[in-house]
C-alpha positions, 0 to 999 in steps of 0.5 A: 533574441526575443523572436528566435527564444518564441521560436525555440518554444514554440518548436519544443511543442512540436517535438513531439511530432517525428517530421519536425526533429531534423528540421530542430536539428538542423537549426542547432547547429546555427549559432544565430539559434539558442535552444532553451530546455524547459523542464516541468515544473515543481511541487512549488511551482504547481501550487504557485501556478494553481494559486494564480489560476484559482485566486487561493491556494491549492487544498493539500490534496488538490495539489497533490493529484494535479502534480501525480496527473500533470507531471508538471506540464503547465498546460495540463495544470491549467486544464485541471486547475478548475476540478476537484482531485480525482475527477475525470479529465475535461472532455477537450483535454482527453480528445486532445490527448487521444488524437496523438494515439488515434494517428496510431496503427492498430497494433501501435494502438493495441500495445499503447491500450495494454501498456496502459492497464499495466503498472506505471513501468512495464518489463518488456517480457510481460508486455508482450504477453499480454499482447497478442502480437508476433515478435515483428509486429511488436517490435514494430508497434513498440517502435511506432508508439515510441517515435510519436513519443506516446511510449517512453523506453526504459532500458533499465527494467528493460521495458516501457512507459506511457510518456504522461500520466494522464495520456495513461488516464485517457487511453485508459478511460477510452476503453470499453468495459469488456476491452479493459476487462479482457487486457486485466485477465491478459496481465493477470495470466501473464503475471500469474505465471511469474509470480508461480516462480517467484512466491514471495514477490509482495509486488508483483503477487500485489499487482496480480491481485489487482489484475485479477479483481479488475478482470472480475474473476473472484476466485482468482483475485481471493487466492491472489489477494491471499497470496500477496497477503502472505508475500506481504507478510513474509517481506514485512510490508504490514500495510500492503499484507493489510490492504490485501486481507481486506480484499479478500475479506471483501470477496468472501462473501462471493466465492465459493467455500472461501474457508478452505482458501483461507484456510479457515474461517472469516474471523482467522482473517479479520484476525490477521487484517487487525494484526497487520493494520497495528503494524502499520500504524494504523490502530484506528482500522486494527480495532476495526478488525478485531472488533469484527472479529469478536462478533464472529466468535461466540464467547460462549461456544469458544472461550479461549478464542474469543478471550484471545482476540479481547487480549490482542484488541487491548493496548495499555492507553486505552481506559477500555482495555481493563474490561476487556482483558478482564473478561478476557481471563474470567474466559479463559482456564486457570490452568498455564497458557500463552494467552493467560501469561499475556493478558495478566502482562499487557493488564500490569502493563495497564496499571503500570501507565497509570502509575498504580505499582501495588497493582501492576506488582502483583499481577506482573508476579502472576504474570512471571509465575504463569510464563514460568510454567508455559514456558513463555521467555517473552512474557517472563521477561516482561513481568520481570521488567514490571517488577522492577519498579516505577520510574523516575519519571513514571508520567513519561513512560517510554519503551526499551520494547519493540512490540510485534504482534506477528504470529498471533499473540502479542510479544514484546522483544527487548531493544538492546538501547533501551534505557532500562539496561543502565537505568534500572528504571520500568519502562512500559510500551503501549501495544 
């Protein structure tokens, strides 16, 4: 028992190659041979495996790059166990690696190389695209690549994928510069078509962006990033329209008259970058964004401007806020305006969480007064909420308000189970 479970193992390894399959298969049907199917190994089972081969345990983000590279393979755990997370793979496991692909036909080899510097799966339709081969010699390619198991057929996109993360990580560190450029603008061109037909895809205008700035075409990458900016924006994916308007922010100073692109200038998209970042959940990056979006506006040649960005950089929690919103309505006219009806909200607001009601009052008063006039619904409702009164608990505050900054000014739009509706109680949000 002990030689035939050595030998099954040791066939398992030689499955990979075509030649051996009839012989496994053949061995099956013998009721003297057991077949035992290992599976890869779990998250638990890298770090056990890792903190054996290390003498300590795995830091939480080695742990997580040897289990997104390995898949799981024992083997590959192992050959990464010694290196830190994203360093390049050890030259013996990538000459191992390549020797399967090098035993490849050109085209065969051509196809695995464009697979590659696609996403993780590939429809089939885009591979093809990007892949200058007729519709024989693809078939033939795809059909030789996936026999040596290097390519895996996924019939539900319908298309494929490279069978392991790091055989895609050595394929694609085996590339010339110029090659991996020239495959990026290939994917590019062929995304770019579908994405024209389909807009708001936030994915795939996503992955045309990133084709495009591989493929070092910049002004190609700033529309597309824009793009998938506005793809991100339209499907609510706050942290991929974020990591997308910092792209094109990156780029800005690249190309050429990136204003009419943007349609507008730099501030108008550290303004958008700072909003999404906030619905993302990450306040730290927004403050970032707005901070730098104020050093673009000069107070003194565009008040009400600048006075808009210090508005949506305040948040209630912060102790900072009470002077910018302070200076915030100094800028701004007397006279009735969204951003006026706002600032003295979000202020009461301030007050309110620092349980200061006489202040908070009057000026959730001035507030209700000022949105009357705009008209501003949202703005009345909050200053009307304030004038309720403090809580029963005012040193826990919580929210009946869903706070959303889209579309430029802060708004706070009710949550009917909010516990304000049956408990009469203030509740505030910090935004």
């Amino acid at each position: 028992m002990g030689r035939g479970r050595l030998f099954d193992a040791v066939a398992r390894l030689l499955e990979y190659c075509a030649a051996v399959r009839p012989l496994l298969a053949g061995l099956e049907r013998s009721p003297r041979v057991t077949r035992v199917n290992v599976g890869p190994l779990g998250a638990s089972g890298v770090e056990s495996l890792l903190t054996y081969l290390r003498s300590e345990p795995p830091t939480p983000a080695l742990l997580a790059d040897v289990v997104e590279r390995t898949g799981g393979v024992p083997f590959f755990v192992e050959e990464l166990a010694s290196r830190q997370p994203g360093q390049p793979l050890p030259d013996t496991l990538r000459d191992l690696l390549l020797l399967r692909v090098q035993a490849l036909s050109d085209p065969a080899q051509r196809v695995l190389a464009a697979a590659s510097v696609g996403v993780a799966r590939v429809a089939h339709v885009d591979l093809a695209a990007a892949v200058d081969l007729d519709r024989g010699g693809l078939d033939a390619a795809l059909r030789e690549a996936a026999e040596a198991q290097l390519l895996r057929v996924d019939r539900d996109l319908p298309g494929y994928a490279i069978r392991h993360a790091l055989l895609r990580e050595a394929v694609l560190e085996d590339l010339l510069p110029g090659e991996l450029t020239a495959l990026h603008e290939k994917w590019a061109q062929a995304l770019q078509e579908r994405l024209d037909g389909a807009p708001t895809d936030a994915g795939l205008a996503v992955q045309v962006s990133h084709h495009w700035f591989a493929a070092l075409d910049l002004p190609h990458a700033f529309d597309a990033a824009l793009a998938a900016a506005e793809a991100g924006r339209a499907a609510y994916a706050p942290w991929e329209e974020s990591q997308m308007l910092d792209r094109a922010l990156q780029l800005w100073p690249r190309i050429p008259d990136p204003q009419t692109a943007a349609a507008g200038d730099r501030a108008v998209l550290l303004e958008r970058a700072g909003t999404a970042a906030h619905d993302a959940g990450d306040d730290d990056r927004s403050a970032d964004f707005y901070d730098s979006a104020l050093a673009e506006v000069d107070p003194a040649v565009n008040p009400d401007r600048h006075a808009h960005l210090l508005i949506k950089r305040s948040d209630m929690d912060d102790p900072e806020s009470l002077p910018r919103l302070t200076e915030a309505l100094g800028l701004l006219p007397a006279d009735p305006s969204a951003d006026r009806a706002l600032a003295l909200g979000t202020l009461a607001g301030w007050h309110a969480v620092r349980n200061r009601w006489d202040e908070a009052a009057e000026l959730a008063e001035e507030a209700r007064q000022v949105a009357r006039r705009v008209p501003d619904a949202e703005a009345e409702s909050w200053a009307s909420l304030l004038l309720r009164g403090p809580s029963r608990e005012p040193a826990s505050l919580t929210s009946p308000w869903a706070c959303s900054r889209r579309g430029g000014n802060s708004r706070w739009k009710p949550d009917p189970s909010g516990p304000w509706a049956s408990s009469g109680s203030v509740s505030v949000i910090s935004c």
